[in-house]
FIRO-373455 format. One line per field, with one value per residue (C-alpha): x, y, z; residue number from 1; residue in three letters. Coordinates in nm, 3 decimals, padded with zeros to 5 digits. Example, Ala and Ser with C-alpha at 12.3 -4.5 7.8 and 13.67 -1.06 7.14 Angstrom:
px	[01.230:01.367]
py	[-00.450:-00.106]
pz	[00.780:00.714]
resi	[1:2]
resn	[ALA:SER]
//
This chain:
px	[00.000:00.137:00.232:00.055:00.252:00.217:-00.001:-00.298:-00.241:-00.410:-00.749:-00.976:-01.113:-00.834:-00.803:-00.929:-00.705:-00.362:-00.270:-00.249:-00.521:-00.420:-00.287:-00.516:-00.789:-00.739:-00.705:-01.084:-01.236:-01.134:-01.370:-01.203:-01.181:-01.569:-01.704:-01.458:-01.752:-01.924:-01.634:-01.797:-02.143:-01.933:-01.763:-02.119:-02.287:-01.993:-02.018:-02.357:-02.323:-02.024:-02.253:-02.516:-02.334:-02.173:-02.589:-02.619:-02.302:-02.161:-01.863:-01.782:-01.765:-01.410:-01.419:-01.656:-01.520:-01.196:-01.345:-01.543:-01.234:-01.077:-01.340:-01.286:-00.913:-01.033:-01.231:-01.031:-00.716:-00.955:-01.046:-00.704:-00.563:-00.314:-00.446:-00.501:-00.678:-00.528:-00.675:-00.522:-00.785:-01.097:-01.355:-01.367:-01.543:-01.201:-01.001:-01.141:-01.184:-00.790:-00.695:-00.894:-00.775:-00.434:-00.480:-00.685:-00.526:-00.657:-01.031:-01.026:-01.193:-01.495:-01.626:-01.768:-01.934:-02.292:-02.264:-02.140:-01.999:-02.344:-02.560:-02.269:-02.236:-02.618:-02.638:-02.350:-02.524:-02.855:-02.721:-02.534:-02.810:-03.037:-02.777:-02.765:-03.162:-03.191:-02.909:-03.129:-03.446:-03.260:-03.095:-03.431:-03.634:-03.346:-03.413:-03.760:-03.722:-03.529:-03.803:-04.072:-03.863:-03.808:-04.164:-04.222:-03.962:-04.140:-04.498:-04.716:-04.499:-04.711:-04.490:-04.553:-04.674:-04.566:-04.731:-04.531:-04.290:-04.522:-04.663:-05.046:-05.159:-05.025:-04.950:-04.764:-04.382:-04.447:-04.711:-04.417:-04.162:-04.371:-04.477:-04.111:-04.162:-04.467:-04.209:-03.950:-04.182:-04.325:-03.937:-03.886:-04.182:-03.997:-03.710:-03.915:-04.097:-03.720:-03.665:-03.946:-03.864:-03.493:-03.637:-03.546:-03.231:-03.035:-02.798:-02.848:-02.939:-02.590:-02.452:-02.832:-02.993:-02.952:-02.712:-02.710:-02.597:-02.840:-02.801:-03.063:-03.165:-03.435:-03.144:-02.925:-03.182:-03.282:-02.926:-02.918:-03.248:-03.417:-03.762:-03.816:-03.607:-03.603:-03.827:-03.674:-03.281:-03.268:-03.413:-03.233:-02.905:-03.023:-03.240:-03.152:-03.487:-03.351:-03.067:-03.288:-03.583:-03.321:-03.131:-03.505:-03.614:-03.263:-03.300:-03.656:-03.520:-03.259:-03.498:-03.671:-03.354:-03.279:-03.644:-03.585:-03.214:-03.348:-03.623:-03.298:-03.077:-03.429:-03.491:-03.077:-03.073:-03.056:-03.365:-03.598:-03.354:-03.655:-03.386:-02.986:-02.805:-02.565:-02.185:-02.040:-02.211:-02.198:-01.859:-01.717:-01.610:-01.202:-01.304:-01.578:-01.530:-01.929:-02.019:-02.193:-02.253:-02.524:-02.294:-02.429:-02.743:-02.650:-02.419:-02.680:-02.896:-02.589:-02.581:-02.926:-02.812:-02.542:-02.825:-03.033:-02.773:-02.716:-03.054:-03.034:-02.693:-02.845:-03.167:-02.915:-02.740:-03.023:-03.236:-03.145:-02.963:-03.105:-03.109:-02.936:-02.590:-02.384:-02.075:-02.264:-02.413:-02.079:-02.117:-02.425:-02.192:-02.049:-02.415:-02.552:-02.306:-02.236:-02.602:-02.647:-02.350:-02.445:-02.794:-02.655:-02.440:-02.708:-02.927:-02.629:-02.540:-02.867:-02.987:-02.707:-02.751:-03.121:-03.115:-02.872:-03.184:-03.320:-03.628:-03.594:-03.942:-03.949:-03.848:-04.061:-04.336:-04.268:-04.238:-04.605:-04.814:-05.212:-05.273:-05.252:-05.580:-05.799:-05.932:-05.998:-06.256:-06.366:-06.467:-06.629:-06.892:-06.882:-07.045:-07.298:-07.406:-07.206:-07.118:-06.720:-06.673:-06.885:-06.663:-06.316:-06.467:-06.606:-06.214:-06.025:-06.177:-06.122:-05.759:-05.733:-05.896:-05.693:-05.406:-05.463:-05.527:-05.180:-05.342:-05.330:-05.605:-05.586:-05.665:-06.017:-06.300:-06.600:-06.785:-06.533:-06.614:-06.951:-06.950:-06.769:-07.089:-07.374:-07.329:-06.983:-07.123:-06.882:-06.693:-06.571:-06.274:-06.193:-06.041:-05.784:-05.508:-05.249:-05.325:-05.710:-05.619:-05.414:-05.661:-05.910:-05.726:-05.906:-05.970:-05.809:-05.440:-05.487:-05.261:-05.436:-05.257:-05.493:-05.435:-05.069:-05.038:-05.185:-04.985:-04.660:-04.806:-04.872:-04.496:-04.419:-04.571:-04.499:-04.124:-04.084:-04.306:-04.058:-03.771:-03.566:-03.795:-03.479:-03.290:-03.135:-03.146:-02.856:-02.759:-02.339:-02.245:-02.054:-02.128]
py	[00.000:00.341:00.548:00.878:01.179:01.382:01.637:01.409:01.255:01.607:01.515:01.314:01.227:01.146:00.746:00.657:00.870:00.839:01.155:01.449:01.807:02.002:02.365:02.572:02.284:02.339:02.721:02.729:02.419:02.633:02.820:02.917:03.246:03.289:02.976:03.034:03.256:02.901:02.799:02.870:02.711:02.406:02.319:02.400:02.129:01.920:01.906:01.876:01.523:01.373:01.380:01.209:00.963:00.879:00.849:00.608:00.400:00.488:00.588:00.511:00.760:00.827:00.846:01.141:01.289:01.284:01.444:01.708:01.835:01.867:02.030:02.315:02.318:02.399:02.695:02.860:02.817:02.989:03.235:03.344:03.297:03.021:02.836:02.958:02.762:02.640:02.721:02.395:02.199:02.312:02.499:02.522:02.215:02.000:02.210:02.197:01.776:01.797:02.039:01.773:01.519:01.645:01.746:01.451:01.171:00.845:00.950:01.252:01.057:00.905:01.285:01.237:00.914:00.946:01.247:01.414:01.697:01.773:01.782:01.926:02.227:02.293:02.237:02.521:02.777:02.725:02.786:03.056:03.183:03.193:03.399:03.663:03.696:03.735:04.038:04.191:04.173:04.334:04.649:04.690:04.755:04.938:05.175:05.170:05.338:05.629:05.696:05.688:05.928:06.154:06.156:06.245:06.500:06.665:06.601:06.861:06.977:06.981:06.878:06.840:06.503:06.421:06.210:06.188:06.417:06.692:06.856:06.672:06.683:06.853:06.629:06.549:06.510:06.199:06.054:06.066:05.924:05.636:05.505:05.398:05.234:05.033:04.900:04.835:04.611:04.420:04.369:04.219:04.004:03.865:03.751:03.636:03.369:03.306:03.205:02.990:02.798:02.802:02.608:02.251:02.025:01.912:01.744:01.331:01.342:01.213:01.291:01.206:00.899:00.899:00.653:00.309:00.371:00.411:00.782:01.030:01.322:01.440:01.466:01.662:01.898:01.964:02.015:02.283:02.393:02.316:02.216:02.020:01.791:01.739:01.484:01.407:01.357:01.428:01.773:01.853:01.827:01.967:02.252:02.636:02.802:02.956:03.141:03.311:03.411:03.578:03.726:03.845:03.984:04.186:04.311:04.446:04.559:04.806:04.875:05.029:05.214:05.298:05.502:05.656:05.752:05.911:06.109:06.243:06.346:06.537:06.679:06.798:06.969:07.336:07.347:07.159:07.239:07.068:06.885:06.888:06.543:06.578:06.680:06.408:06.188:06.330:06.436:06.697:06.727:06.719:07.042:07.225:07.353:07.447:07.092:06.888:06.553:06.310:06.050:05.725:05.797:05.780:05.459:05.299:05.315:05.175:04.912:04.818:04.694:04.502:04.330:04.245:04.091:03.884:03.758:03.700:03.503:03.257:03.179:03.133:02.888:02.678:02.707:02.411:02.184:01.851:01.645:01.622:01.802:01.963:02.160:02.470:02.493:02.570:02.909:02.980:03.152:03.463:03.611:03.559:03.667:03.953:04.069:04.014:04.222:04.473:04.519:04.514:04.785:04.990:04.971:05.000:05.367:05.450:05.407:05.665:05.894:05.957:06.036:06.410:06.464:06.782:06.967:07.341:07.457:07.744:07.638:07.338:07.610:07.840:07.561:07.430:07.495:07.582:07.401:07.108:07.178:07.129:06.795:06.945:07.166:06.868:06.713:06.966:06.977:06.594:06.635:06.904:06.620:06.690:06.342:06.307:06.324:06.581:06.797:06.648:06.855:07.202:07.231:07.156:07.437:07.693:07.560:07.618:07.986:08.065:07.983:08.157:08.473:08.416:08.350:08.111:07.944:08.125:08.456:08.337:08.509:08.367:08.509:08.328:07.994:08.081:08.186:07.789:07.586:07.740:07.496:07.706:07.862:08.102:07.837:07.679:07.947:07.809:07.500:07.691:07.612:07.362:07.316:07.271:07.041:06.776:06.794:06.686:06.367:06.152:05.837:05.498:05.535:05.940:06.177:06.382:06.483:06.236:05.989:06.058:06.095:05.729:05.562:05.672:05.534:05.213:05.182:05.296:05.013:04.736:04.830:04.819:04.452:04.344:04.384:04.050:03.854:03.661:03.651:03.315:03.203:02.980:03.195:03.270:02.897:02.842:02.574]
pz	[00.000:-00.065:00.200:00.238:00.302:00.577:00.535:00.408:00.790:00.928:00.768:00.957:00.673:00.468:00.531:00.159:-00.025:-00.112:-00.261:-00.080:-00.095:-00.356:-00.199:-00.420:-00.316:00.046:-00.010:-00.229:00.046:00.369:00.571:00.903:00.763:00.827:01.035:01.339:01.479:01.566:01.780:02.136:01.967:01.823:02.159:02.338:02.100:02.133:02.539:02.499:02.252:02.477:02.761:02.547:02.467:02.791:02.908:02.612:02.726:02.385:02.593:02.940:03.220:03.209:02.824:02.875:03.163:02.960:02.695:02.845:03.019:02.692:02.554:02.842:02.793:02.415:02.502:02.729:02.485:02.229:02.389:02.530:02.253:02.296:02.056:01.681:01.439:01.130:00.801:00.631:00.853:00.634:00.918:01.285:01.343:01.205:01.413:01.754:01.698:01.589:01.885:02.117:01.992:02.078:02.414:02.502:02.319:02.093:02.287:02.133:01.811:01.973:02.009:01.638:01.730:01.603:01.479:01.126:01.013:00.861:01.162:01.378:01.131:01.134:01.534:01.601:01.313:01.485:01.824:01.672:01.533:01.819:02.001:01.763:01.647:02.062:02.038:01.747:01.890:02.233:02.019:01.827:02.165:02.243:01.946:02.011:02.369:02.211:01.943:02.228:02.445:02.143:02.044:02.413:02.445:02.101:02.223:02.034:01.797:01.461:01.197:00.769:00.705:00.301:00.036:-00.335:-00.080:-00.113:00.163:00.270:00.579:00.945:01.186:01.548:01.487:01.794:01.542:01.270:01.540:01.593:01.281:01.302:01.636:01.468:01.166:01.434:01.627:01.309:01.224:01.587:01.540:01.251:01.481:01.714:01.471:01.393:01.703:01.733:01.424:01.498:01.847:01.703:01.747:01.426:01.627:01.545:01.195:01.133:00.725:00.576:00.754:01.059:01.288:01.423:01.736:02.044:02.078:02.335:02.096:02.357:02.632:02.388:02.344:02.701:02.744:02.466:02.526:02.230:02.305:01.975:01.744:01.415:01.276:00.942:00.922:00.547:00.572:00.881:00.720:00.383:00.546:00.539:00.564:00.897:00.734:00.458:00.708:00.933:00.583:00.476:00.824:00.812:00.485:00.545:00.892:00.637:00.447:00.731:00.871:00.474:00.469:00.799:00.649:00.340:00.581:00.809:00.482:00.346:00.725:00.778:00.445:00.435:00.211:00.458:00.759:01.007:01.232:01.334:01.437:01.699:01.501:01.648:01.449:01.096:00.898:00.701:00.348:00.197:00.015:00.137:00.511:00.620:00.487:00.838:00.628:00.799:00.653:00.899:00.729:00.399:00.495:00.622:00.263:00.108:00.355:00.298:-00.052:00.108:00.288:-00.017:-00.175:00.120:00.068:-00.280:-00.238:00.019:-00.200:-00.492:-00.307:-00.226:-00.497:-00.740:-00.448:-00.469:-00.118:00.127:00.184:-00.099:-00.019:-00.183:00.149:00.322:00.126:00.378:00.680:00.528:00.389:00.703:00.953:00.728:00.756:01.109:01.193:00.911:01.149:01.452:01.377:01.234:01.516:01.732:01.585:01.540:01.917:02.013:01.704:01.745:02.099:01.965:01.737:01.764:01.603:01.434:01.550:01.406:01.085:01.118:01.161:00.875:00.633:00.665:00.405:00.489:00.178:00.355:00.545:00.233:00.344:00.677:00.460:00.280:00.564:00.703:00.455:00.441:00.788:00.657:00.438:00.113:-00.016:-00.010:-00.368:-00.413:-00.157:-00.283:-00.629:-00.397:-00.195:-00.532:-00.692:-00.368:-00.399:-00.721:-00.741:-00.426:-00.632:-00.931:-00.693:-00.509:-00.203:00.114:00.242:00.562:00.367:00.277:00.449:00.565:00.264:00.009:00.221:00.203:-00.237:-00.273:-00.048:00.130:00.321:00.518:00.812:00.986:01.257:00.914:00.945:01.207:01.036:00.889:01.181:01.193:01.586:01.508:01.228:01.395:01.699:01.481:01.373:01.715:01.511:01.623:01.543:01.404:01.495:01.743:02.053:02.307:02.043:02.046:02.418:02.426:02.189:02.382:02.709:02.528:02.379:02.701:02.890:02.623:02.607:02.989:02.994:02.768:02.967:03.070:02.848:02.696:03.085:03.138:02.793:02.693:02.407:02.440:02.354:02.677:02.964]
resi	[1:2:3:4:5:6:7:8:9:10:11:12:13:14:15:16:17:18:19:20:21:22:23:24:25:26:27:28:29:30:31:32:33:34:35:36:37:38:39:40:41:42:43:44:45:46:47:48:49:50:51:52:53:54:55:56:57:58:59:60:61:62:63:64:65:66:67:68:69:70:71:72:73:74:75:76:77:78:79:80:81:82:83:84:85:86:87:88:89:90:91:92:93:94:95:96:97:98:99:100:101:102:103:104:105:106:107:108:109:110:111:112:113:114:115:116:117:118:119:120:121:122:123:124:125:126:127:128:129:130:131:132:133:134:135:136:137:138:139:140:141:142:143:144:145:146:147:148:149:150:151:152:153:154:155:156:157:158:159:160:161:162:163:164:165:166:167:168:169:170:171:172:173:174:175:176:177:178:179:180:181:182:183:184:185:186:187:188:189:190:191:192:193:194:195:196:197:198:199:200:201:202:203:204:205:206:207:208:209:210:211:212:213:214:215:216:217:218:219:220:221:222:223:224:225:226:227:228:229:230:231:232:233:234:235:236:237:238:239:240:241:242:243:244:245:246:247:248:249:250:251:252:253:254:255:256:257:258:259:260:261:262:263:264:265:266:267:268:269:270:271:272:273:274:275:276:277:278:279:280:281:282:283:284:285:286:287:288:289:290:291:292:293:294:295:296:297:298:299:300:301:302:303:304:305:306:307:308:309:310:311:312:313:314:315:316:317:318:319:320:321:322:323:324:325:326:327:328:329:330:331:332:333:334:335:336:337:338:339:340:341:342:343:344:345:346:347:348:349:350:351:352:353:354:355:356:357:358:359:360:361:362:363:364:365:366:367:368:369:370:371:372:373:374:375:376:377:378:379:380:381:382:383:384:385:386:387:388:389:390:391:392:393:394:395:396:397:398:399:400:401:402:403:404:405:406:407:408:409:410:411:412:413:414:415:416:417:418:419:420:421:422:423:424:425:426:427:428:429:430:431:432:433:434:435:436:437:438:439:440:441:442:443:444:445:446:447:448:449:450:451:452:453:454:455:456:457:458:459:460:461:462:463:464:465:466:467:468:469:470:471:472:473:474:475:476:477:478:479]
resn	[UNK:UNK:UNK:UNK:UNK:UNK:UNK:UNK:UNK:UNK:UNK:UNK:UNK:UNK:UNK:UNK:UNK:UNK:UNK:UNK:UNK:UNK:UNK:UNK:UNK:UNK:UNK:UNK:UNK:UNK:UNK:UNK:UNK:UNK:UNK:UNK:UNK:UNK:UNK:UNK:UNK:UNK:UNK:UNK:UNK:UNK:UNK:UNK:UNK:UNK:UNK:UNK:UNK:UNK:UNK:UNK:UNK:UNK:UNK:UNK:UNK:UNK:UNK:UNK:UNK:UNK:UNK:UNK:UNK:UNK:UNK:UNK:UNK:UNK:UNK:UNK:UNK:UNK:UNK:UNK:UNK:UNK:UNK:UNK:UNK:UNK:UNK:UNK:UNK:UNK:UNK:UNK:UNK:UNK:UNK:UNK:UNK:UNK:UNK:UNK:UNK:UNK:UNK:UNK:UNK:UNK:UNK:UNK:UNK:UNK:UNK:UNK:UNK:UNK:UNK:UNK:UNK:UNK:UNK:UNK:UNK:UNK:UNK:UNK:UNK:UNK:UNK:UNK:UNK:UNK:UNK:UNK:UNK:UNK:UNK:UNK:UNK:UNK:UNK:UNK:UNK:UNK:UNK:UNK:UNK:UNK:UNK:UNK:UNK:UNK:UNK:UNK:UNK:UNK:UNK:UNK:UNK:UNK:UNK:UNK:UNK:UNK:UNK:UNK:UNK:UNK:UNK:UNK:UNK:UNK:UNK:UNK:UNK:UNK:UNK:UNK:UNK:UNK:UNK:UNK:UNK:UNK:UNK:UNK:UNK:UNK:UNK:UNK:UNK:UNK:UNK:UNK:UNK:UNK:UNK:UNK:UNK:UNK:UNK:UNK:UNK:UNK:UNK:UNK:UNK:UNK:UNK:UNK:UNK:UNK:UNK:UNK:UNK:UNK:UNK:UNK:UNK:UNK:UNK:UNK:UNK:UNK:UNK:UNK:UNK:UNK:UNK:UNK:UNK:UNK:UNK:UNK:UNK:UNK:UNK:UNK:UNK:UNK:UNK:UNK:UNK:UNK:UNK:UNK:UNK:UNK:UNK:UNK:UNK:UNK:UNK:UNK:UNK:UNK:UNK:UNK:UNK:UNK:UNK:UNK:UNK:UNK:UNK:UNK:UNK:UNK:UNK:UNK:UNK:UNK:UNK:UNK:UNK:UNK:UNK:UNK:UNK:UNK:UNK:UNK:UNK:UNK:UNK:UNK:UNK:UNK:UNK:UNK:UNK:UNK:UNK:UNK:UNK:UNK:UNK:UNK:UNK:UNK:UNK:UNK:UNK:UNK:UNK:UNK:UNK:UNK:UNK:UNK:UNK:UNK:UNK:UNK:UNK:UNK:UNK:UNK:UNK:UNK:UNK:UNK:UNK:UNK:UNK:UNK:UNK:UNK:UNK:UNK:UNK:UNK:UNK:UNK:UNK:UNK:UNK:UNK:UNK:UNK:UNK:UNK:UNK:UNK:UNK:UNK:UNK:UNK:UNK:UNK:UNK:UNK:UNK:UNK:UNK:UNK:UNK:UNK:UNK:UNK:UNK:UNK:UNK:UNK:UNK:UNK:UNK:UNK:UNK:UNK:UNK:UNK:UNK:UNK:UNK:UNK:UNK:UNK:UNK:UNK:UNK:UNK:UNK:UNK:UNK:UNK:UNK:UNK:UNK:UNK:UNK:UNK:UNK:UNK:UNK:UNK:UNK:UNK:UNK:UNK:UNK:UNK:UNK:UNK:UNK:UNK:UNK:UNK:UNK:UNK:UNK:UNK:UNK:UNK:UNK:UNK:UNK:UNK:UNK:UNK:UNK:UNK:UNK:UNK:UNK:UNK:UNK:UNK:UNK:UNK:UNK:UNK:UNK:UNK:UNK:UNK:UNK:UNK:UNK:UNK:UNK:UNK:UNK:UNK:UNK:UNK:UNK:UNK:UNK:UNK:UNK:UNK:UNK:UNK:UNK:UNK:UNK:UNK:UNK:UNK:UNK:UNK:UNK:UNK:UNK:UNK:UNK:UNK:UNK:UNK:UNK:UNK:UNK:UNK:UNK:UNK:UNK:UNK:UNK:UNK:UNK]
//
């Protein structure tokens, strides 16, 4: 038989070849580069599975204990540093079992008893995973609490609501502040169906089939606190659906922070000039010395494409692979770890940048247009009877003669009311005020200042119930 050289020695899986990785083989195959993030989650699935199968008598009690202790020795060498994983053994996963293996001796082989590379891959992502979709949700509420504090700080300032970006109705800056707080809690209800669905063990479905040997799959996942396991080993190795809901749920969470982004550029401009971020969080230009950039703002709907693309790379991926594995799947880590960190910094920057905002009233003032009371007139004769339509036809007229005349609608008179609809009696004039306006707005979810003044109470109350809902989950990876 011909002797293998050396280096195919250092693969565990290299007993049925004789001829050595190719270098630019083992330099396209590795994935340390990206998957060492799972090391914590690898050894914590790996401690969980030794004790498993010292239960199951699969190894004996000083096998385990043997094993468990090197499994310690592993962690704490990671995370001091001492040891440094090698890029010529493929991922994390090879490297920790080697690194056992040499602390621990022969023993250090059983570890992958029962278990493949397959299901121990998709056990460390998922717990992994459920760490970080617990972080997001976290920094979203955080970001949440600043809005609600903001739109309480600005309580009663009317503000220009926009349609097409053209001034269209007056309304509460707070009503504008939390329509964001309403997306941001739709976008943690994402995560937390995530999480649900992310609530089942992989661990036991072996490379495809399953194994032979008499493993516990129920005690591994009380140990790792899963509260379900997988019920069909071929998907479980083959499955990726929790990868692209969290890449989705992240790129609609951008897409959120990208609106709100384009909304601050608009708001910071000179031309609108409705708000100022705090200095320290915008930048200058090379050229120009007045120039206050809101540059995080603009990064952040740049990012946003970053996080479609993410998206679009993981469907790719998947979307011709027949069952179960294929190594296209190792290809899954860098998307998805590159989106969750992409959010999490986002929501990170913007939970400190929002709480500098600060509202130009003045300007805010100046800037609405009485135009934007129209409908207010509308309805008014709407409740004189007028059908809607009818009304919609009677105000776009006024507007439009008011126009031609280069007038505002506060410069009507009773009498012009009057000459558009009989129906005007003299309190109609009244309408014609931004404060009267918005006041009128009471309807479920309007944006009239009791309605207002309610809905921060609510976010008020539902942020603070939330508080240490995720306390003592198992979520870091370690013991």
């Amino acid at each position: 038989m011909k002797k293998k050289k050396k280096n195919q020695k250092k693969k565990l899986w290299g007993s049925r070849f004789s001829k050595p990785t190719h270098e630019l083989v083992e330099s396209f195959t590795e994935s340390l580069s990206v998957d060492s993030q799972l090391a914590l989650f690898d050894i914590a699935g790996s401690r969980a599975h030794v004790k498993m199968l010292g239960k199951c008598k699969i190894l004996s009690q000083k096998e385990a204990k043997t094993l468990l202790g090197g499994l310690d020795k592993v962690e704490k060498d990671f995370l001091s540093g001492k040891w440094k994983p090698n890029p010529k053994l493929e991922d994390i996963h090879m490297n920790i079992e080697t690194y056992l293996t040499k602390l621990v001796g022969e023993v250090g082989g059983k570890v992958h008893s029962a278990r493949s590379r397959n299901d121990q891959v998709a056990t460390a992502t998922r717990l992994f995973l459920r760490h970080e979709v617990v972080s997001i949700i976290l920094l979203i509420e955080r970001v949440q609490s600043v809005l609600v504090k903001l739109a309480e700080s600005y309580y009663g300032v009317v503000f220009s609501g926009y349609t097409h970006l053209q001034q269209a109705q007056p309304i509460l800056f707070s009503h504008h502040l939390l329509a964001y707080v309403s997306m941001l809690d739709r976008d943690k209800s994402r995560f937390e169906d995530i999480l649900e669905r992310t609530d089942v063990l992989p661990l036991g479905a072996g490379a495809m089939a399953g194994t032979s040997l008499p493993i516990d799959r129920e005690y591994v996942a009380k140990l790792l606190k899963f509260s379900k396991v997988s019920e069909n080993s071929m998907d479980t190795v083959a499955d990726r659906d929790d990868l692209i809901e969290t890449a989705s749920a992240c790129a609609i969470l951008g897409m959120h922070f990208s609106r709100m982004s384009e909304e601050l550029v608009l708001w910071t401009s000179s031309e609108f000039n409705y708000i100022e971020l705090d200095e320290s969080f915008c930048t200058g230009s090379s050229i120009m010395p007045q120039k206050m950039n809101p540059d995080v703002a603009e990064l952040t709907r740049g990012k946003t494409g970053r996080l479609y693309g993410n998206l679009m790379t993981l469907l790719t991926i998947m979307k011709g692979l027949p069952l179960a594995y294929n190594r296209d799947m190792q290809e899954d880590k860098g998307p998805i770890m590159d989106s969750i960190a992409t959010v999490k910094a986002i929501l990170e920057i913007f939970e400190q940048m929002m709480q500098g905002l600060k509202v130009n009233h003045d300007e805010v003032h100046l800037k609405l247009n009485d135009f934007a009371l129209a409908t207010d007139l509308a309805e008014y004769l709407v409740k004189k009877g007028m059908p809607f339509r009818q009304a919609h036809g009677v105000i776009g007229g006024l507007v439009s003669s008011t126009l031609l005349e280069r007038k505002q609608l506060r410069d009507l008179t009773s009498a012009d009311l009057k000459q558009a609809s009989k129906l005007f009696g003299k309190e109609a004039k009244d309408l014609l005020s931004f404060r009267t306006s918005v006041e009128g707005k009471a309807s479920l979810g309007g944006t009239s200042p009791k309605e207002v003044k309610k809905m921060i109470s609510v976010w008020k109350k539902r942020l603070s119930k939330n508080k240490g809902k995720y306390n003592g989950k198992c979520l870091s990876g370690k013991k």
